[in-house]
N, C-alpha and C positions, 0 to 999 in steps of 0.2 A: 246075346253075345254077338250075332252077326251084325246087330244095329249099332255096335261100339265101331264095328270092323270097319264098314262104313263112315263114318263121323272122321275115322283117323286115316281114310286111303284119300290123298290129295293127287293121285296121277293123272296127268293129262289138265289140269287147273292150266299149268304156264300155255300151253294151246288156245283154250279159250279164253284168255285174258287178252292173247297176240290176235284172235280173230276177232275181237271187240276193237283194240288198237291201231290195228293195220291200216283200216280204209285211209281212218281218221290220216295218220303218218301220209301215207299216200297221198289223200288229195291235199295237204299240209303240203309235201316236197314240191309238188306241181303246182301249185300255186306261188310258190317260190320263182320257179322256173318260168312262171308270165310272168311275174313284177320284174327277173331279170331280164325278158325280152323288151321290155319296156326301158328299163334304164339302157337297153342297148340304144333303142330308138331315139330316147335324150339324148344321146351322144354323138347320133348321125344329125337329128336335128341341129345341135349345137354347131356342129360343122359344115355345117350348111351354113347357117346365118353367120358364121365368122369368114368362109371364102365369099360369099354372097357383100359382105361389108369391103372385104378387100378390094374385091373387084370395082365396086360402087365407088370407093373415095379416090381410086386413077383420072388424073387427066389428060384427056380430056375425057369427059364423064362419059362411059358405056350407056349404051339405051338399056331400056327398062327389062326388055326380050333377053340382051344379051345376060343382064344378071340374074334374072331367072335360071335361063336355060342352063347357067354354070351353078345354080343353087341345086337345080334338078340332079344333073350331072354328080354330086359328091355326096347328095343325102343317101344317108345306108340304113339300113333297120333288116329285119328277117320280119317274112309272113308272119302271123297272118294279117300282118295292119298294112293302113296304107297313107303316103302321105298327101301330102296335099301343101303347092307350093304357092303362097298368095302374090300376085303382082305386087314390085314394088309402089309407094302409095307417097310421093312426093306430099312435101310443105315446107313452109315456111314460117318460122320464129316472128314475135314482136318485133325483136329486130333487125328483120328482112338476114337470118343466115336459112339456108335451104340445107336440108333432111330430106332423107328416104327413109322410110315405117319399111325394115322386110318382115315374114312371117310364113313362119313353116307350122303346119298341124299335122298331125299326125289322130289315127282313129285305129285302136284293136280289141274287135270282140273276143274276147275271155270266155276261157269253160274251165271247168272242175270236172274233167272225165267225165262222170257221167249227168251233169248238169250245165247247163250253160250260164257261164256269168255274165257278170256286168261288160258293158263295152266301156272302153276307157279311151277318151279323147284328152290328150293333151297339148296347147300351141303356144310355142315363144317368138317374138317378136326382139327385135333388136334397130334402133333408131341410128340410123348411120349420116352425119355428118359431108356435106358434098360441096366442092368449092365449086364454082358459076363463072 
């Protein structure tokens, strides 16, 4: 009789279902929360390489220093990444019009609380058009 009693008493089940479920939720949210620190950093990248173009297409054409140092100036992201602003990278077209290659990277090492993830490097580049 007390082995039926057993079979039918289910209390305390929903407790250990949540402490099999939790972690998992857990590092699930937090990992949410790098991939949005990341799309933050796209978006300070992005704006970087759009003032960076501005500045670039004025004449008479800024030196290479000066658009850097204003790409530097506007890029935003949060720790723990870091960016990394490339000298602009002059050329010229088949038929002789002049460009500037800019390129902003960015690099941030990921954890999962209590592991540590991947490091995620992402760089966009934006080819900016210069009158001579």
């Amino acid at each position: 009789m007390k082995h039926r009693i057993l079979f039918r008493n289910e209390r305390g089940a929903a407790v250990i279902e949540m402490a099999f479920a939790l972690p998992a939720l857990v590092i699930l949210i937090w990992g949410i929360v790098q991939l949005g620190l990341m799309f933050r950093a796209m978006a300070g990248i992005q704006h970087s390489l759009g003032e960076g173009a501005r500045l670039a297409t004025i004449w008479p054409q800024p030196t290479d220093d000066a658009i850097e140092t204003k790409m530097e100036e506007v890029v935003y992201g949060i720790e723990p990444g870091s960016f990394t602003i490339h000298p602009p990278s002059p050329g010229l077209t088949a038929a002789g019009e002049a460009y500037l290659d800019l390129q902003v990277s960015y690099t941030q090492p990921t954890n999962l609380l209590l592991l540590p993830g991947p490091t995620i490097s992402v760089s966009r580049s934006k080819r900016v058009w210069v009158s001579e």
